[in-house]
MARVOFI-265099 format. One line per field, with one value per atom (N, C-alpha, C): z, y, x; atom name; residue in three letters; residue number from 1; chain. Coordinates in steps of 0.2 Angstrom, whole numbers, always signed. Layout:
<atoms>
up	(Z_...)
north	(Y_...)
east	(X_...)
atom	(CA_...)
type	(ala_...)
seq	(NUM_...)
mol	(A_...)
</atoms>
This chain:
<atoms>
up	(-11_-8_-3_-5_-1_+6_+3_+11_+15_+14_+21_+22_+18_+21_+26_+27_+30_+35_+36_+42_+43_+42_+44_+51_+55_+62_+66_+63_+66_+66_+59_+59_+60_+63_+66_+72_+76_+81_+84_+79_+80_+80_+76_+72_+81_+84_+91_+95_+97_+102_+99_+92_+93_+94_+93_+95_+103_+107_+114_+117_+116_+119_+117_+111_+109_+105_+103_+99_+93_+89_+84_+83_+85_+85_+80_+82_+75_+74_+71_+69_+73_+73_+79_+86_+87_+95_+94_+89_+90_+88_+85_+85_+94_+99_+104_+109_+107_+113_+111_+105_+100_+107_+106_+110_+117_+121_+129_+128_+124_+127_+124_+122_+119_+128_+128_+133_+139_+140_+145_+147_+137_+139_+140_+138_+139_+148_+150_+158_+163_+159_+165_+162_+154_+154_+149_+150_+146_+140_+137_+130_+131_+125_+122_+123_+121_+121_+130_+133_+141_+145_+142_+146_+145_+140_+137_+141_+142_+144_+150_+153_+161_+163_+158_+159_+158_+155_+152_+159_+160_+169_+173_+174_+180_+177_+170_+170_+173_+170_+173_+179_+184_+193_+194_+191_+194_+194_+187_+186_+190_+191_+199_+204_+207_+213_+211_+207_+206_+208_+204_+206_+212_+214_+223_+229_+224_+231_+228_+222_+223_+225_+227_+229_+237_+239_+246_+249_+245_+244_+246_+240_+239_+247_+249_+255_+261_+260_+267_+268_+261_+261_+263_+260_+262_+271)
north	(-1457_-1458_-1464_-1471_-1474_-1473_-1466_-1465_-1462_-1458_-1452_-1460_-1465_-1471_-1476_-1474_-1478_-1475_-1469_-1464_-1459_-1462_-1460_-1460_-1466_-1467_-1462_-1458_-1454_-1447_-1446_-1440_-1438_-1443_-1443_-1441_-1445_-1444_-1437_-1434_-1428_-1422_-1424_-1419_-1418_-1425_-1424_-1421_-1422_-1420_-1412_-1410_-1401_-1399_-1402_-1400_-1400_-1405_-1407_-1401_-1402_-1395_-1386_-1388_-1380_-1376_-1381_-1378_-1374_-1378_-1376_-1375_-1367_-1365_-1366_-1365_-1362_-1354_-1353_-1346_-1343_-1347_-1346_-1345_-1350_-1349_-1343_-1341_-1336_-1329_-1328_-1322_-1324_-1328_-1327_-1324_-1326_-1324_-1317_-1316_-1307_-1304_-1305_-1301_-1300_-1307_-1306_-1303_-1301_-1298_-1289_-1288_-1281_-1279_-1283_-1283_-1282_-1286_-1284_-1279_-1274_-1271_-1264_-1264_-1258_-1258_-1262_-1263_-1257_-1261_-1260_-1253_-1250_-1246_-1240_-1235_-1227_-1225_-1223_-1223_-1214_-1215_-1207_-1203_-1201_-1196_-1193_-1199_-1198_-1195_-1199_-1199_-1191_-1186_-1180_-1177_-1178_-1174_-1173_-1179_-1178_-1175_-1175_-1171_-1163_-1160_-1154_-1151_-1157_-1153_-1152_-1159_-1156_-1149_-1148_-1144_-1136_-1137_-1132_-1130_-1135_-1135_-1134_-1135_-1136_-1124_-1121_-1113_-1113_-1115_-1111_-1109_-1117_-1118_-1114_-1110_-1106_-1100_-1099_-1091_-1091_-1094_-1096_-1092_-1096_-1096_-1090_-1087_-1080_-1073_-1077_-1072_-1072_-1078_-1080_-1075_-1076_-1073_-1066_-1062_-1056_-1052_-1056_-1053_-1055_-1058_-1059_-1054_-1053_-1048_-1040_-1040_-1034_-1032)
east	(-847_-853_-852_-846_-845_-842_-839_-837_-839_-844_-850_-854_-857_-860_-855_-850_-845_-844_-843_-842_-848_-854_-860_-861_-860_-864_-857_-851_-848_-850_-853_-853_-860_-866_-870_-869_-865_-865_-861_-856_-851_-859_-861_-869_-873_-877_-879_-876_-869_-864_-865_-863_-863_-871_-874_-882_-884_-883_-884_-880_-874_-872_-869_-874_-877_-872_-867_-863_-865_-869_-875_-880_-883_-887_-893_-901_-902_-905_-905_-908_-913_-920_-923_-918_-915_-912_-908_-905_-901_-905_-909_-914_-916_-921_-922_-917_-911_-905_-903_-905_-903_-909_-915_-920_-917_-917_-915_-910_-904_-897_-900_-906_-905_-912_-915_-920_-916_-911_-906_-902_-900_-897_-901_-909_-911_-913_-912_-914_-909_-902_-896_-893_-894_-889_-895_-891_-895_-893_-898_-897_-892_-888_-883_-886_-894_-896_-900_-900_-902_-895_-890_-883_-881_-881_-881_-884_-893_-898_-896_-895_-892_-884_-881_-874_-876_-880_-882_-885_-892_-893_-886_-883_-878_-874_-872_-867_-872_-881_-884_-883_-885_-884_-877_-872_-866_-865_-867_-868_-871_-878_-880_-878_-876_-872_-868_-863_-857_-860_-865_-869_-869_-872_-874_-871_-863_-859_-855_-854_-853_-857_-865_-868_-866_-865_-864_-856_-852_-846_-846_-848_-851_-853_-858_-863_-858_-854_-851_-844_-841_-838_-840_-846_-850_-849)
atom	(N_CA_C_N_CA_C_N_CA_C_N_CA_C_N_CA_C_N_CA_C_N_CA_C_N_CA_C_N_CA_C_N_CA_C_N_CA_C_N_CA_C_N_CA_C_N_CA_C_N_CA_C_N_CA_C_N_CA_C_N_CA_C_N_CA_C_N_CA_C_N_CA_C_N_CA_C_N_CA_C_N_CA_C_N_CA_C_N_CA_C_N_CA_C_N_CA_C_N_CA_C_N_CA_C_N_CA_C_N_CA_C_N_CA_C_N_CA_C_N_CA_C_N_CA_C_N_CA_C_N_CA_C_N_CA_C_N_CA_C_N_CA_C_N_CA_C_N_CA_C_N_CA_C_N_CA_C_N_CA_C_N_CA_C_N_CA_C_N_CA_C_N_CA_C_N_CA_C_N_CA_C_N_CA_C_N_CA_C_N_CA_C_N_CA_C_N_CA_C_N_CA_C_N_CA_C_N_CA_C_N_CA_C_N_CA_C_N_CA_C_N_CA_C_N_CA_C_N_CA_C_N_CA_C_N_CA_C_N_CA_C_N_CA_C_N_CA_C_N_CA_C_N_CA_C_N_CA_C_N_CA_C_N_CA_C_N_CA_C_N_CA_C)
type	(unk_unk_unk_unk_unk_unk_unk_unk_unk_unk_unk_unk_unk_unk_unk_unk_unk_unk_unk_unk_unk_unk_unk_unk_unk_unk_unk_unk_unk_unk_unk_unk_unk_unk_unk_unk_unk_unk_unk_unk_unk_unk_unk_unk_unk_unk_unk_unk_unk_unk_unk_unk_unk_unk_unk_unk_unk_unk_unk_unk_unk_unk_unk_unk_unk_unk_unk_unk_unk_unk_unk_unk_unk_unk_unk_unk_unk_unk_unk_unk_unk_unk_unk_unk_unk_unk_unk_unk_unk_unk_unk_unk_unk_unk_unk_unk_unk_unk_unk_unk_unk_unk_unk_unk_unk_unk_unk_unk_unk_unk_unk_unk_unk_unk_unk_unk_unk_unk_unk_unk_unk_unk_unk_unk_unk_unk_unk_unk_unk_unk_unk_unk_unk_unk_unk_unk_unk_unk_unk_unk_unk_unk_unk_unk_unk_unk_unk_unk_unk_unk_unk_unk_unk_unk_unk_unk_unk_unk_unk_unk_unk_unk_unk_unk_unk_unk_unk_unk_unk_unk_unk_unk_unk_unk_unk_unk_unk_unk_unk_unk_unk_unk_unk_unk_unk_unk_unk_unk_unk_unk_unk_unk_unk_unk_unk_unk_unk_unk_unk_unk_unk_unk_unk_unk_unk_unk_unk_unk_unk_unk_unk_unk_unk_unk_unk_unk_unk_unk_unk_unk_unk_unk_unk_unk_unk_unk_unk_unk_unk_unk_unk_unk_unk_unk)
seq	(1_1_1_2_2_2_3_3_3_4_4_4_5_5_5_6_6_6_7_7_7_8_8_8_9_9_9_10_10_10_11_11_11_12_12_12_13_13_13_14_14_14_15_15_15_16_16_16_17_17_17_18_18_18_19_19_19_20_20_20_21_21_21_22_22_22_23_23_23_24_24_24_25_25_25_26_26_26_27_27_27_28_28_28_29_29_29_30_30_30_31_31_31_32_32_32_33_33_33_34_34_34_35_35_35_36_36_36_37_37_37_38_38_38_39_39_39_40_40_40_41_41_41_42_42_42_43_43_43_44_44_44_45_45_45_46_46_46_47_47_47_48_48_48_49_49_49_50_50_50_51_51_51_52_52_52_53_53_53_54_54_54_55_55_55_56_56_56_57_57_57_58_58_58_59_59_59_60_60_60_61_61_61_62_62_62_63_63_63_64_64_64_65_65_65_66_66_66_67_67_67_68_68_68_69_69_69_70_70_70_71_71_71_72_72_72_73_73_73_74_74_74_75_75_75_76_76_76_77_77_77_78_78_78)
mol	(A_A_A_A_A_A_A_A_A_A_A_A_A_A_A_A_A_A_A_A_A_A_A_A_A_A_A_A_A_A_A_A_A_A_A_A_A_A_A_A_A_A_A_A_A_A_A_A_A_A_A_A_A_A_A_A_A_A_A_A_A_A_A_A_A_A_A_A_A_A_A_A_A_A_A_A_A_A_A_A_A_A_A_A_A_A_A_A_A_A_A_A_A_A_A_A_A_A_A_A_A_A_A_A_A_A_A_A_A_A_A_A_A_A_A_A_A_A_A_A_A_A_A_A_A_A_A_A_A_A_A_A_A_A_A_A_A_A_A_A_A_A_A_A_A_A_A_A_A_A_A_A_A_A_A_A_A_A_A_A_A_A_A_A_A_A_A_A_A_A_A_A_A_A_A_A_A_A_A_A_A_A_A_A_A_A_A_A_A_A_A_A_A_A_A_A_A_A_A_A_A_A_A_A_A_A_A_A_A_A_A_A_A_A_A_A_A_A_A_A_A_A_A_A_A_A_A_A_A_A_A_A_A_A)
</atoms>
């Protein structure tokens, strides 16, 4: 015991330095940094199930346009 009272105002002061600059969170702080990076990342990016939906129509339009142009084909042959 007589040593943590002897190297107290050290590790006092090592304790405000990891605090001051953030190297030790607390729980709070890190649950609010959880929210803004998931709030962040619903902004920038699209969920699996949208990313799907939207490749499903392209592959739709991409048939048609196929149809299209071998209807186009077709008639100009004619």
């Amino acid at each position: 015991m007589e040593q943590f009272i002897q190297y107290s105002p050290i590790l006092i002061a090592v304790m405000i330095f990891l605090i001051q600059h953030k190297i030790v969170v607390t729980p709070e702080q890190l649950e609010r940094k959880h929210r803004e990076i998931i709030e962040d990342v619903e902004e920038r990016f699209v969920t699996i199930n949208s990313f799907h939906d939207l490749k499903e129509q392209f592959s739709e339009m991409k048939d048609k346009i196929d149809k299209i142009y071998e209807q186009i084909m077709k008639n100009n042959l004619n």
